[in-house]
C-alpha positions, 0 to 999 in steps of 0.5 A: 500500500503506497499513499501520500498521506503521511499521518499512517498509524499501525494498529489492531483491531480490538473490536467491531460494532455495527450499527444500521449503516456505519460500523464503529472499528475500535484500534489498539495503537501501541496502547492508544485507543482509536475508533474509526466510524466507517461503512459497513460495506466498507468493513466488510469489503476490507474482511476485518476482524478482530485482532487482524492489523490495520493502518489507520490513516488519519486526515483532518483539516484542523486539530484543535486543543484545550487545555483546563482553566 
C-alpha cells in the first residue's frame, strides 16, 4: 500500500460494532485507543476482524486543543 498521506498509524483491531449503516472499528495503537466510524460495506469489503492489523490513516483539516482553566 503506497499513499501520500503521511499521518499512517499501525494498529489492531480490538473490536467491531455495527450499527444500521456505519460500523464503529475500535484500534489498539501501541496502547492508544482509536475508533474509526466507517461503512459497513466498507468493513466488510476490507474482511476485518478482530485482532487482524490495520493502518489507520488519519486526515483532518484542523486539530484543535484545550487545555483546563
Amino acid at each position: 500500500m503506497r499513499l501520500s498521506a503521511r499521518n499512517k498509524i499501525p494498529a489492531r483491531v480490538t473490536s467491531i460494532t455495527e450499527g444500521e449503516a456505519t460500523a464503529n472499528v475500535t484500534l489498539d495503537a501501541g496502547g492508544t485507543r482509536l475508533v474509526a466510524s466507517i461503512t459497513i460495506e466498507a468493513a466488510r469489503e476490507l474482511g476485518l476482524t478482530e485482532s487482524g492489523e490495520v493502518v489507520a490513516v488519519i486526515k483532518a483539516s484542523d486539530v484543535i486543543l484545550g487545555v483546563a482553566d
